[in-house]
Backbone as numpy.savetxt, mean C-alpha at the origin, in Angstrom:
# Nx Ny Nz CAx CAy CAz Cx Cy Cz
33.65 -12.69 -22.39 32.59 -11.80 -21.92 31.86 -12.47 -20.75
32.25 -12.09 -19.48 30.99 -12.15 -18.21 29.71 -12.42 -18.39
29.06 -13.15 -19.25 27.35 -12.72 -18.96 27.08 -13.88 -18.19
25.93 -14.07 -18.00 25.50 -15.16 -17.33 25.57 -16.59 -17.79
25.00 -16.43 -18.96 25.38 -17.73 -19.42 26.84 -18.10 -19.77
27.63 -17.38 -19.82 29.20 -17.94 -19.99 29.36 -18.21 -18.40
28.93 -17.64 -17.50 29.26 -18.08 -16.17 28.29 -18.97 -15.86
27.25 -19.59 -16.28 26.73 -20.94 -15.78 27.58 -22.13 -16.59
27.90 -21.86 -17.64 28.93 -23.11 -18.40 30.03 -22.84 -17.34
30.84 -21.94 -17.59 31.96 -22.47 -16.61 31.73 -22.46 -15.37
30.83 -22.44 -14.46 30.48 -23.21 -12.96 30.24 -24.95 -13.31
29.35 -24.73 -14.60 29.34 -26.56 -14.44 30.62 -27.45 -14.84
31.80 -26.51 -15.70 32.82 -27.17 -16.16 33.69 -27.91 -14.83
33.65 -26.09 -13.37 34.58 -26.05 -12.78 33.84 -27.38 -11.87
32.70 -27.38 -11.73 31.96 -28.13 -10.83 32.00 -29.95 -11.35
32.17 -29.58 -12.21 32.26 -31.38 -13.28 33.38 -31.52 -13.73
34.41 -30.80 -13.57 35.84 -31.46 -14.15 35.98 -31.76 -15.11
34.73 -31.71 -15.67 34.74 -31.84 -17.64 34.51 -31.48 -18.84
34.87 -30.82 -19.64 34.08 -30.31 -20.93 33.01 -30.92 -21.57
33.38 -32.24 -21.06 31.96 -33.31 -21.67 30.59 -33.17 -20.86
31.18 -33.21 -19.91 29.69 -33.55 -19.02 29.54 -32.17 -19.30
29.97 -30.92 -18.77 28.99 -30.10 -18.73 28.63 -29.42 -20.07
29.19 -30.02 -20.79 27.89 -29.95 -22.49 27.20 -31.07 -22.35
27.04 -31.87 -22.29 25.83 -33.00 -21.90 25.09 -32.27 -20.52
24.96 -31.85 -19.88 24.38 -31.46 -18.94 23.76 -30.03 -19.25
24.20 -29.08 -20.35 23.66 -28.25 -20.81 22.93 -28.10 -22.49
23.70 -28.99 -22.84 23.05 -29.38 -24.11 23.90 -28.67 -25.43
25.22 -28.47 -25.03 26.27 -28.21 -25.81 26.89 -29.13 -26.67
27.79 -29.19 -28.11 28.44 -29.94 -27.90 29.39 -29.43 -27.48
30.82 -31.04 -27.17 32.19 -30.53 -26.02 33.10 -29.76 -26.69
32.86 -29.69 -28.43 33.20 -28.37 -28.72 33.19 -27.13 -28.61
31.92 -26.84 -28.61 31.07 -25.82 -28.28 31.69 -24.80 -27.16
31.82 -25.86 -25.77 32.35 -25.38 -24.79 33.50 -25.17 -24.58
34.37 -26.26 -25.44 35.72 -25.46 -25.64 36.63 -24.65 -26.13
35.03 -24.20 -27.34 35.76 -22.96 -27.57 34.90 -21.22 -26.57
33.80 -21.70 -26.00 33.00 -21.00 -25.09 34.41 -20.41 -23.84
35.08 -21.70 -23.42 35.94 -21.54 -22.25 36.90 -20.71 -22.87
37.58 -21.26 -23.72 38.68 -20.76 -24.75 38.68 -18.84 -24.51
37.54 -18.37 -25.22 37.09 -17.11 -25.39 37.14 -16.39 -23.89
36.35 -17.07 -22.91 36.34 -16.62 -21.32 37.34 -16.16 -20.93
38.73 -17.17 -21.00 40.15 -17.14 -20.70 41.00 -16.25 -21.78
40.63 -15.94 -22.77 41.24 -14.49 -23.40 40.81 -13.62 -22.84
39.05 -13.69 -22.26 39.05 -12.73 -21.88 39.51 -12.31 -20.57
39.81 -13.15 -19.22 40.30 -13.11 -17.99 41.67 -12.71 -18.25
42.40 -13.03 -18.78 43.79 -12.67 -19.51 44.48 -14.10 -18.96
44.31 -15.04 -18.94 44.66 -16.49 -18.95 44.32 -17.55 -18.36
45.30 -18.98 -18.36 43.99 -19.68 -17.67 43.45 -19.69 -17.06
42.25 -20.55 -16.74 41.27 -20.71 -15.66 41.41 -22.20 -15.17
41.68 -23.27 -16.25 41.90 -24.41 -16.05 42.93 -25.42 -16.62
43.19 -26.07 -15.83 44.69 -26.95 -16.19 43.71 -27.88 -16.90
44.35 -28.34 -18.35 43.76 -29.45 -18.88 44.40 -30.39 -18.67
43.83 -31.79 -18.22 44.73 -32.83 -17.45 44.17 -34.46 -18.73
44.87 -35.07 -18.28 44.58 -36.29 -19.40 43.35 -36.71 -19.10
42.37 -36.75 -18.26 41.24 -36.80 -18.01 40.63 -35.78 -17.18
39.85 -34.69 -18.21 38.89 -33.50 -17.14 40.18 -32.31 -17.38
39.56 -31.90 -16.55 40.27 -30.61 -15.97 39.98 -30.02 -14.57
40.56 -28.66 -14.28 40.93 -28.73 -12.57 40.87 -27.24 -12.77
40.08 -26.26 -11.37 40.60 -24.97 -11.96 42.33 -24.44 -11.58
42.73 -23.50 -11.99 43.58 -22.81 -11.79 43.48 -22.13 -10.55
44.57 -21.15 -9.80 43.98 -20.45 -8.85 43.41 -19.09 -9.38
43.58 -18.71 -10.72 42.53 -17.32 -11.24 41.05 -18.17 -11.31
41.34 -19.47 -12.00 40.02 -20.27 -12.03 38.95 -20.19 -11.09
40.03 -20.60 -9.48 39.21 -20.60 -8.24 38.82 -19.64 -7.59
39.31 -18.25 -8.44 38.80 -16.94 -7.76 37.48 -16.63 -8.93
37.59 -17.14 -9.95 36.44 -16.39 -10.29 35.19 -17.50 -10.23
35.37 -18.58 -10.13 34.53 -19.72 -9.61 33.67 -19.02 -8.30
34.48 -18.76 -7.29 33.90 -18.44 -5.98 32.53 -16.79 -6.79
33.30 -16.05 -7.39 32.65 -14.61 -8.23 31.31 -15.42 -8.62
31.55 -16.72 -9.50 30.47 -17.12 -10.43 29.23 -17.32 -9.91
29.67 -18.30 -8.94 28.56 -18.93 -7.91 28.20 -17.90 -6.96
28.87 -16.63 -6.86 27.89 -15.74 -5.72 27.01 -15.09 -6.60
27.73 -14.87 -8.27 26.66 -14.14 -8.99 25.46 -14.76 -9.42
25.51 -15.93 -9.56 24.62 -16.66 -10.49 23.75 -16.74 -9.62
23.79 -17.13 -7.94 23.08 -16.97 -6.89 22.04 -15.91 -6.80
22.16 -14.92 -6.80 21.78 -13.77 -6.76 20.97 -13.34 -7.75
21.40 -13.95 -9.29 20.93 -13.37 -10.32 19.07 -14.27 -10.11
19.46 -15.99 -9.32 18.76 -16.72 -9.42 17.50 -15.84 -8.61
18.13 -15.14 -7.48 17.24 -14.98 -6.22 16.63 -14.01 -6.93
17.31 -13.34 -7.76 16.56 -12.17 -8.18 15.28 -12.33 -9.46
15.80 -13.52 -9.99 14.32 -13.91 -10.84 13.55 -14.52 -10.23
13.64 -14.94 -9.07 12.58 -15.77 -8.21 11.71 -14.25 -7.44
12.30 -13.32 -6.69 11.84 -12.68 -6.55 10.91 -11.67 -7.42
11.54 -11.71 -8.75 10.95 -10.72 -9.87 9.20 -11.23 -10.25
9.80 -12.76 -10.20 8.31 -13.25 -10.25 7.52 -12.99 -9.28
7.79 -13.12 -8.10 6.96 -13.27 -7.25 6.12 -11.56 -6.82
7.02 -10.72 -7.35 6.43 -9.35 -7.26 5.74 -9.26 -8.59
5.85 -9.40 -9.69 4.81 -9.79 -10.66 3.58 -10.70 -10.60
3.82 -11.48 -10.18 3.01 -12.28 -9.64 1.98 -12.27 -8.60
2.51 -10.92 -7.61 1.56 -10.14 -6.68 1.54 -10.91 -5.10
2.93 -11.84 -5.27 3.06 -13.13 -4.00 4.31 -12.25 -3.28
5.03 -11.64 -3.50 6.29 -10.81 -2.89 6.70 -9.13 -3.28
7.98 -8.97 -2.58 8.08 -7.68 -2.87 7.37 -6.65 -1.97
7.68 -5.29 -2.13 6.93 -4.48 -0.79 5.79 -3.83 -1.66
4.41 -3.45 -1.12 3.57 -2.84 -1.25 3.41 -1.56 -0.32
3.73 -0.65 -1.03 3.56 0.96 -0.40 2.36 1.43 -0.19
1.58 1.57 0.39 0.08 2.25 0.68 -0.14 3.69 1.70
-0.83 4.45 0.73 -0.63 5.44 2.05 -2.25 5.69 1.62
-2.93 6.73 2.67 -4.23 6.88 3.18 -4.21 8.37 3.90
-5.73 8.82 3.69 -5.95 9.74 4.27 -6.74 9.14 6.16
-5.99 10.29 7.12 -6.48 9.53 7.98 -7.79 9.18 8.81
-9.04 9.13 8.42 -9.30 8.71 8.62 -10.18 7.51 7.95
-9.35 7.05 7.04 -9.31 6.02 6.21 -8.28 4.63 7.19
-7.34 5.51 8.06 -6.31 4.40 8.45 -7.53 4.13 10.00
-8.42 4.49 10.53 -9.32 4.33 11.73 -9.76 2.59 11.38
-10.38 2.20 10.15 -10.79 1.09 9.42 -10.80 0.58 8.60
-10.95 0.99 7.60 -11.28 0.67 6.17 -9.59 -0.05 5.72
-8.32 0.83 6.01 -7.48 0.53 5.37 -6.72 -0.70 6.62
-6.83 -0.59 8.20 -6.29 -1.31 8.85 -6.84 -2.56 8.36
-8.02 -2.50 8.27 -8.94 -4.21 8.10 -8.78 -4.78 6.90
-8.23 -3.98 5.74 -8.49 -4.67 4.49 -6.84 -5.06 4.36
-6.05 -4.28 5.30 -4.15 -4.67 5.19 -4.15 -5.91 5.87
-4.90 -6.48 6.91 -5.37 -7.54 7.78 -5.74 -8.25 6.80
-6.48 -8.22 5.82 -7.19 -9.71 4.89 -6.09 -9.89 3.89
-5.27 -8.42 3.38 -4.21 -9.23 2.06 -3.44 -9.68 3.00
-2.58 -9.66 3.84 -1.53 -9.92 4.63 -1.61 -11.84 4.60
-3.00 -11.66 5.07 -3.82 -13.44 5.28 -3.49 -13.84 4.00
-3.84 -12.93 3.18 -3.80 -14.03 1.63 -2.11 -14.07 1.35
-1.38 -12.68 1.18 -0.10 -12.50 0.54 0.63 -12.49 1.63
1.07 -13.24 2.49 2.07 -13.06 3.86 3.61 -12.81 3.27
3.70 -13.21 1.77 4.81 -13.45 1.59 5.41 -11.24 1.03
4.32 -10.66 0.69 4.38 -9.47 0.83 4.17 -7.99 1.46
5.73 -7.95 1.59 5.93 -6.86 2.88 4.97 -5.26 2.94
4.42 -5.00 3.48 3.36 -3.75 3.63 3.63 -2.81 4.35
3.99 -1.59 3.83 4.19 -0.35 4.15 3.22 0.85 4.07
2.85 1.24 5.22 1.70 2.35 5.61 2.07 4.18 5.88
1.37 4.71 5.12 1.98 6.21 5.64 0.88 6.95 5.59
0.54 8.12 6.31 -0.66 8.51 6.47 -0.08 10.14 6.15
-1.17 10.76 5.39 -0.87 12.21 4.76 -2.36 12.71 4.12
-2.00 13.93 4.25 -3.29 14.40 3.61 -3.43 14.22 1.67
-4.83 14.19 1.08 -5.25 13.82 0.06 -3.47 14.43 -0.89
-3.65 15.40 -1.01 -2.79 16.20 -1.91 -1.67 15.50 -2.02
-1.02 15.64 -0.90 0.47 14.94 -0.54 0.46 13.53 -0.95
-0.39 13.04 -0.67 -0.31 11.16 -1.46 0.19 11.02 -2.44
-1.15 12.24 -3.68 -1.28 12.32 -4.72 0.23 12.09 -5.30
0.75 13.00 -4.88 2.31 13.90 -4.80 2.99 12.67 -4.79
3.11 11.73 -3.80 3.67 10.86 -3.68 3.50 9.85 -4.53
2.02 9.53 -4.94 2.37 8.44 -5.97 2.58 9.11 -7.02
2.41 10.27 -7.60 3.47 10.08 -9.19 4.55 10.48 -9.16
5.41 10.56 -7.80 6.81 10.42 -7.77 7.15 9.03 -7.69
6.10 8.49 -7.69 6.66 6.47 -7.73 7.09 6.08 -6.33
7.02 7.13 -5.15 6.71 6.72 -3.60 5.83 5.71 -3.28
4.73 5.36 -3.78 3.38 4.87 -3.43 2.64 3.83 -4.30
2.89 2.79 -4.17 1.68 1.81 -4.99 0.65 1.89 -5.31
0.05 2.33 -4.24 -1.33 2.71 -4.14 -1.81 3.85 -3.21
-2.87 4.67 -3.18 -3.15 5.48 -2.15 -4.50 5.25 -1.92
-5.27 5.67 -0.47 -6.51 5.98 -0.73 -6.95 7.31 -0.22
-7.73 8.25 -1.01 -7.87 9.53 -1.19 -9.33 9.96 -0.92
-9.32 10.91 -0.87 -10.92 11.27 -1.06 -11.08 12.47 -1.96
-12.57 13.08 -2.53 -12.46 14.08 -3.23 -13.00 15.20 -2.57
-12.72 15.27 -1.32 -12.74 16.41 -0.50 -11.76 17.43 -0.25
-11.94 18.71 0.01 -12.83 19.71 -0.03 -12.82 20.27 -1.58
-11.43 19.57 -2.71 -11.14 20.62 -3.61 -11.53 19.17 -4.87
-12.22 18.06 -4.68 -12.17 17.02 -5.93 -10.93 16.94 -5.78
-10.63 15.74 -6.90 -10.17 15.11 -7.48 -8.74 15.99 -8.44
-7.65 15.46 -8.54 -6.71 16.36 -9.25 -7.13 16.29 -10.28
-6.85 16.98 -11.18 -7.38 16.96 -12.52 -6.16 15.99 -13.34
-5.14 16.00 -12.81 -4.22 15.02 -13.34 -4.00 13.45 -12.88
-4.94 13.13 -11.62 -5.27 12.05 -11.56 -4.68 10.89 -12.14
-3.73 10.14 -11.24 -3.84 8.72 -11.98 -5.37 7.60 -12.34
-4.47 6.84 -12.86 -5.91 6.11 -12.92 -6.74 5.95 -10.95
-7.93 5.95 -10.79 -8.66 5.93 -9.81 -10.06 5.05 -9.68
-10.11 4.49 -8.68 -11.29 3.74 -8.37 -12.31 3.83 -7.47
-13.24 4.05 -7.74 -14.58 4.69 -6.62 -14.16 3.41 -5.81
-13.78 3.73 -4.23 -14.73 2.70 -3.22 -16.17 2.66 -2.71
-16.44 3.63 -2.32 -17.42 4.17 -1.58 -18.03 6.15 -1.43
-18.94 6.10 -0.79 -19.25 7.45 -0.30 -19.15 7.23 0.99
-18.37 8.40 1.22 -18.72 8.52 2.80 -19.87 9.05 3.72
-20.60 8.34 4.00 -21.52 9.22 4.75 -21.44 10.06 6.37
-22.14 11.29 6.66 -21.68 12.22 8.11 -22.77 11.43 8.27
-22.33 10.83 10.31 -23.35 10.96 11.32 -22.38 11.53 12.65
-23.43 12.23 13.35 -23.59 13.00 14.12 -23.47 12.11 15.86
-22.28 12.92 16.52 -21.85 11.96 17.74 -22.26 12.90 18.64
-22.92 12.11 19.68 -23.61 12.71 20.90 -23.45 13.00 21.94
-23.38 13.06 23.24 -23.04 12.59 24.44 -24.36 11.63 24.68
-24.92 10.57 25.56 -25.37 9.95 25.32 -26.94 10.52 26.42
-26.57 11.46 27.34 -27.43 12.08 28.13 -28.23 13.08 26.94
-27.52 13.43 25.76 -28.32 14.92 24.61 -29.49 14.75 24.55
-29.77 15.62 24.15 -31.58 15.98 24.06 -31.89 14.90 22.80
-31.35 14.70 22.03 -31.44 13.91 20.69 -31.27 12.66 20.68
-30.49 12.31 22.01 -30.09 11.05 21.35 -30.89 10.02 21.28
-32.42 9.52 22.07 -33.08 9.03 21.53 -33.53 9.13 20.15
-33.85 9.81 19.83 -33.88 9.71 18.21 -33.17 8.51 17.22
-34.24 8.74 16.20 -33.45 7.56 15.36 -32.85 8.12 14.01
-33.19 9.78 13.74 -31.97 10.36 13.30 -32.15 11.36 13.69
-30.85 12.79 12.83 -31.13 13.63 13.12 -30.85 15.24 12.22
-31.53 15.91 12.71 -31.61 17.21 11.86 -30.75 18.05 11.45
-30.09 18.42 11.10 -28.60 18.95 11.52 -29.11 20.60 11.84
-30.04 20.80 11.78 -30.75 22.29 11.97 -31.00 22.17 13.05
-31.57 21.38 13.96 -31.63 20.78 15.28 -30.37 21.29 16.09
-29.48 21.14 15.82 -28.30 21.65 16.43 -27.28 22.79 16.18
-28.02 23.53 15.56 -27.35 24.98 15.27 -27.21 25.90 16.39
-27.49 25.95 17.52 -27.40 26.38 18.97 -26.02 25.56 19.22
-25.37 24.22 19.21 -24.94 23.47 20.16 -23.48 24.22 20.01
-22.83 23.96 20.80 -20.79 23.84 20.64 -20.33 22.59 19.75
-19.77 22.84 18.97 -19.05 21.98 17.76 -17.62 21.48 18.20
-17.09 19.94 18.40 -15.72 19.86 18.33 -14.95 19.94 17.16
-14.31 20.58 16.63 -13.58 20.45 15.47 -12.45 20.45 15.56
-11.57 20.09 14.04 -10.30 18.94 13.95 -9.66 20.21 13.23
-10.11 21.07 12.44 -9.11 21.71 11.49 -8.50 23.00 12.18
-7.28 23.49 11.41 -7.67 24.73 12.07 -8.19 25.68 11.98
-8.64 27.13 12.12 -9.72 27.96 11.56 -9.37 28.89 10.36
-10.00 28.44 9.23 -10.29 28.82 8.02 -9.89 27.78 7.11
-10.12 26.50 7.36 -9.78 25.82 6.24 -11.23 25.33 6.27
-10.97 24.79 5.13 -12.83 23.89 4.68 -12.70 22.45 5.55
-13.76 21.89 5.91 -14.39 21.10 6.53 -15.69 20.20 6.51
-15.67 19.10 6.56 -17.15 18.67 6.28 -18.01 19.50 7.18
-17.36 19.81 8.55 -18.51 20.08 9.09 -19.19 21.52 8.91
-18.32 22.64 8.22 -18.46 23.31 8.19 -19.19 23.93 6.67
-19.12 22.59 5.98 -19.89 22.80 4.32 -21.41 21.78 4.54
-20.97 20.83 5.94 -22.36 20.46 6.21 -23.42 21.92 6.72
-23.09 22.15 7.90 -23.99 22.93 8.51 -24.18 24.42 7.61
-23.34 24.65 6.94 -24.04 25.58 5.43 -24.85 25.14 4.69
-24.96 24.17 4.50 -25.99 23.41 3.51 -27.33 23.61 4.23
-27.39 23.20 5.75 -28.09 23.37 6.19 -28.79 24.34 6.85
-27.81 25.93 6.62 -28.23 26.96 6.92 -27.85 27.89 8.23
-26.60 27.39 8.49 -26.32 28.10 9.59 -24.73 27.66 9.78
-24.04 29.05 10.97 -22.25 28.68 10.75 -22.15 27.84 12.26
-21.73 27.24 12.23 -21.71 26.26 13.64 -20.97 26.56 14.71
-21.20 26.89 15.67 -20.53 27.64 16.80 -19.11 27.13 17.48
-18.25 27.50 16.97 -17.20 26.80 17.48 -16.63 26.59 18.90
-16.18 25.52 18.85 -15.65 24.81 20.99 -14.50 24.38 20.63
-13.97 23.66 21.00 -12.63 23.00 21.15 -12.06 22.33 19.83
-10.95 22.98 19.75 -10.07 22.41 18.44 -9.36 20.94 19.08
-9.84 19.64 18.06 -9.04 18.81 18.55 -8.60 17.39 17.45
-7.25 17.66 17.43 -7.39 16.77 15.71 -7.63 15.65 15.78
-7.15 14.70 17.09 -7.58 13.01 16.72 -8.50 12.46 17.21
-9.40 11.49 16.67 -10.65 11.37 17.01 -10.67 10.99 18.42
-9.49 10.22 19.01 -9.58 10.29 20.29 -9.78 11.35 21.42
-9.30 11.91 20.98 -9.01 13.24 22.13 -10.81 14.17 21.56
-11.56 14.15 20.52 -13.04 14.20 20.11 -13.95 13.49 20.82
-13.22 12.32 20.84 -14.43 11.31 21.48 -14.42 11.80 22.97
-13.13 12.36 23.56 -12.94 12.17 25.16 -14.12 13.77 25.64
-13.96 14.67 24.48 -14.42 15.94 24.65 -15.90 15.67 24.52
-16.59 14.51 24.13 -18.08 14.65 23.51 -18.32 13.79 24.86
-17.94 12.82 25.51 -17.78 12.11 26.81 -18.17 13.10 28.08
-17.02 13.95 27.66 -17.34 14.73 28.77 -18.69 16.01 29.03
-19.18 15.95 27.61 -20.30 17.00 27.64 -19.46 18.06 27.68
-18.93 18.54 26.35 -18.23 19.84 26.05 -19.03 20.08 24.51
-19.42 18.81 23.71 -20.41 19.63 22.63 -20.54 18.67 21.71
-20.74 18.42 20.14 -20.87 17.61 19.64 -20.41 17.86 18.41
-20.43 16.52 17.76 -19.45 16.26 16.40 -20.07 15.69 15.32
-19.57 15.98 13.87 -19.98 14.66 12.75 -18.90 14.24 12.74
-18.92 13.01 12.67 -18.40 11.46 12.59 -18.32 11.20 11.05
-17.55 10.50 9.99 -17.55 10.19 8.84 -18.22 8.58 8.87
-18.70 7.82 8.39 -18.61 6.76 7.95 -17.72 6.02 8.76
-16.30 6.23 7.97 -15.33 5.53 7.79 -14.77 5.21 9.35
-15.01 6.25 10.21 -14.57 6.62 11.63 -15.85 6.15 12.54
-16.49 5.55 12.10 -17.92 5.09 12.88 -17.42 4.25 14.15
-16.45 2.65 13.77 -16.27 2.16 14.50 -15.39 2.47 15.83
-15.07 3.95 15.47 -14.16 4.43 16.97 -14.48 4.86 17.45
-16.28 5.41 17.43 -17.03 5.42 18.22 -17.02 4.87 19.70
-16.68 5.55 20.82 -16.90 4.80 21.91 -18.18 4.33 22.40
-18.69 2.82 23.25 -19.84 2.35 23.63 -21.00 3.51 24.15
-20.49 4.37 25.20 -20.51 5.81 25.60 -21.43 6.82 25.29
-20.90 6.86 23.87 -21.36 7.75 23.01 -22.29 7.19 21.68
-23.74 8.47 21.47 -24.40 7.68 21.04 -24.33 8.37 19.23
-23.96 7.55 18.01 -23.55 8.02 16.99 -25.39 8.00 16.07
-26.12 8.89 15.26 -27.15 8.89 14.59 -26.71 9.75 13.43
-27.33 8.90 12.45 -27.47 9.62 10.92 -28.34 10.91 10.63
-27.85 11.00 9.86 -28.36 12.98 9.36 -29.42 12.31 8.79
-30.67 13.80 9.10 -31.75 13.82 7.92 -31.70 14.41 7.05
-31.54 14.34 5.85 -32.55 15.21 4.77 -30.77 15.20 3.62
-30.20 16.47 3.81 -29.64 16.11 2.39 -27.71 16.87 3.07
-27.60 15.87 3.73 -25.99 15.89 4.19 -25.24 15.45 3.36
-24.25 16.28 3.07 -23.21 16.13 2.29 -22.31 15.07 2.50
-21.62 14.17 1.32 -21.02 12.92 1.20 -19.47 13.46 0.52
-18.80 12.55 0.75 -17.64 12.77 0.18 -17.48 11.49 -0.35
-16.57 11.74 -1.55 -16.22 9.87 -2.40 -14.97 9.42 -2.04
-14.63 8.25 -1.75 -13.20 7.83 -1.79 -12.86 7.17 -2.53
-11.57 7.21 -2.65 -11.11 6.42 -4.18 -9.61 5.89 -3.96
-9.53 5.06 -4.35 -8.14 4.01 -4.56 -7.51 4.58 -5.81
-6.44 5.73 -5.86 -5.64 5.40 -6.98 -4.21 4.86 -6.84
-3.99 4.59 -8.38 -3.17 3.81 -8.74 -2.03 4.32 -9.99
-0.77 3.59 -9.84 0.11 4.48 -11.05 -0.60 3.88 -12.33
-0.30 4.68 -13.29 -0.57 3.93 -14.68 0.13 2.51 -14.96
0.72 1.90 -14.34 0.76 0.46 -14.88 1.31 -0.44 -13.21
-0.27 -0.56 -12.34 0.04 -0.69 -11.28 0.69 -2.22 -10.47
1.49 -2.43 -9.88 1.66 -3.83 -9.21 0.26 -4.85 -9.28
0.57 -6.07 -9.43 -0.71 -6.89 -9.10 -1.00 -7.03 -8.15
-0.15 -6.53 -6.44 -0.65 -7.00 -5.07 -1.44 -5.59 -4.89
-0.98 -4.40 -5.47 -2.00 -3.19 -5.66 -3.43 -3.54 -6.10
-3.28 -4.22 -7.56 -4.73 -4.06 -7.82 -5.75 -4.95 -6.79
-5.05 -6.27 -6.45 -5.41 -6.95 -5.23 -6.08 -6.06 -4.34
-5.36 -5.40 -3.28 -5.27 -5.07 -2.36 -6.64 -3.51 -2.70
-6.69 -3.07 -3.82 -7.77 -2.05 -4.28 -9.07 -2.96 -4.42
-9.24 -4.61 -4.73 -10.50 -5.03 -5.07 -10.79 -5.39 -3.45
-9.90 -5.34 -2.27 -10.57 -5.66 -1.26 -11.17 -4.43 -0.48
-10.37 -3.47 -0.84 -11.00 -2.42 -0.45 -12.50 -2.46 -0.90
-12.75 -2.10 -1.83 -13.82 -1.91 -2.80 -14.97 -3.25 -1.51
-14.63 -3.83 -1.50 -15.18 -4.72 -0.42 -15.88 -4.92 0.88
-14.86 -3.63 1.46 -15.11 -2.94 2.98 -16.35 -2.73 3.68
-17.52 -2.24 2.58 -19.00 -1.91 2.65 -19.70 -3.28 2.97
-19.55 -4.15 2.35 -20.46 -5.72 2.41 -19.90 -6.19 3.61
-18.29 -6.19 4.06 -17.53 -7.33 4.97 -18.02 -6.50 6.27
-17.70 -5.13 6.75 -17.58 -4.40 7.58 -18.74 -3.36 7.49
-19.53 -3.47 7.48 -20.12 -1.97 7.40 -20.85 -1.41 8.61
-20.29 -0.49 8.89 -20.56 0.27 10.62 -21.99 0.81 10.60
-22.59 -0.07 12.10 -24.15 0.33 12.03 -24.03 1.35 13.19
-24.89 2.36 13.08 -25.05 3.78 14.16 -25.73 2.78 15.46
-25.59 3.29 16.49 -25.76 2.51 17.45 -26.79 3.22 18.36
């Protein structure tokens, strides 16, 4: 029978020329192994080794499955070295995906600090909306995700999950606006202005469950999904935007970013995880959780 341990005895037999040594070297006696070999070679369907008046020598079936032994045993080795080391939370790939504008900071900077700690584990990024993650990690796509519980909560089937943070809206300016001195601002204040927005029309929106809260439907201007091509439109004096938190730092110098008054709506984000998650996951979720103290974006 092939298993491993019949193929580490006979690598050390073929490798030592002896039944002795390699039961002294494994802790057999040279019986032991000769009837261990014995059994091998019924099972190969004959010999493996010429027995000579001192030692033995392989055969040429010997020397073909010698070459088999040592590529398997190799492999089997690499593969418990590796097993540990992905248990261990030192190797192996880590899948992460994010909502995007989670990948603006929060998730680039904190893949930057495990990388520093775990170099030895490979990191894979994919960016999708909340739902679709979800989707993805309990198909076992995803190690980890980070989500938010916007516009619809939280699935109700939820893996396990971990609060990072709230996100808080501030409000991006052109830097000439009537407001932007201010040191915050009203969001009723700007119910006249042109709005840039990211979605397309009729889906829910912070900005559009903000400025209900606050009493009015916000006049729509230019559809534009990435914050770049937002920032270039608020630059140019075409109208103005809320900004998340998380998207603070892509703020251009330019443009002047101020916090809401009174009672603007937050969204939560959360790190989930499969029910019995990798250790470079749970890692990689306590640095998140972190992001607020190491990094935290001041309105400018």
């Amino acid at each position: 029978m092939l298993d491993a341990n019949t193929l580490r005895l006979f690598r050390e037999v073929a490798e030592s020329g002896s039944f002795t040594a390699a039961a002294e070297l494994l802790g057999y006696t040279q019986s032991a192994v000769s009837r261990r070999i014995a059994a091998l070679e019924r099972d190969a369907g004959g010999p493996l080794f010429e027995r000579l008046a001192r030692g033995v020598r392989l055969t040429p079936a010997g020397a073909a499955l010698h070459r088999h032994a040592v590529a398997v045993l190799d492999r089997l080795e690499r593969a418990g070295e590796e097993l540990a080391a992905i248990h261990g939370g030192r190797g192996g790939t880590l899948r992460v995906g994010a909502f995007a504008t989670a990948n603006v900071d929060l998730v680039p900077r904190t893949l930057k600090q495990f990388a520093a700690r775990r170099p030895g584990v490979e990191l894979r990024l994919v960016e999708d909306l909340t739902g679709r993650l979800m989707e993805r990690l309990r198909a076992g796509a995803l190690d980890v995700a980070v989500i938010s519980d916007y516009p619809a909560g939280l699935p109700a089937d939820a893996p396990r999950t971990v609060l990072l943070r709230e996100d808080r809206l501030f409000v991006a300016l052109p830097a000439g606006h009537r407001l932007a001195g201010d040191a915050d601002v009203d969001l009723r204040d700007l119910a006249e202005e042109t709005w840039i927005e990211a979605a397309p029309r009729g889906q829910p929106t912070l900005l559009v469950t903000a400025c209900a809260a606050a009493g009015f439907t916000p006049r729509s201007g230019l559809r534009v999904a990435g914050w770049a091509g937002k920032f270039g439109c608020l630059a140019a004096g075409l109208g103005v935007t809320l900004v998340p938190e998380l998207a603070a730092r892509a703020v251009p110098p330019d443009l002047v970013l101020r916090p809401l008054r009174g009672m603007a709506p937050v969204r939560k984000v959360y790190a989930a995880l499969p029910e019995q998650p990798l250790p470079a996951a749970l890692e990689l979720v306590e640095l998140l959780g972190q992001w607020e103290t190491c990094t935290t974006a001041s309105p400018t």
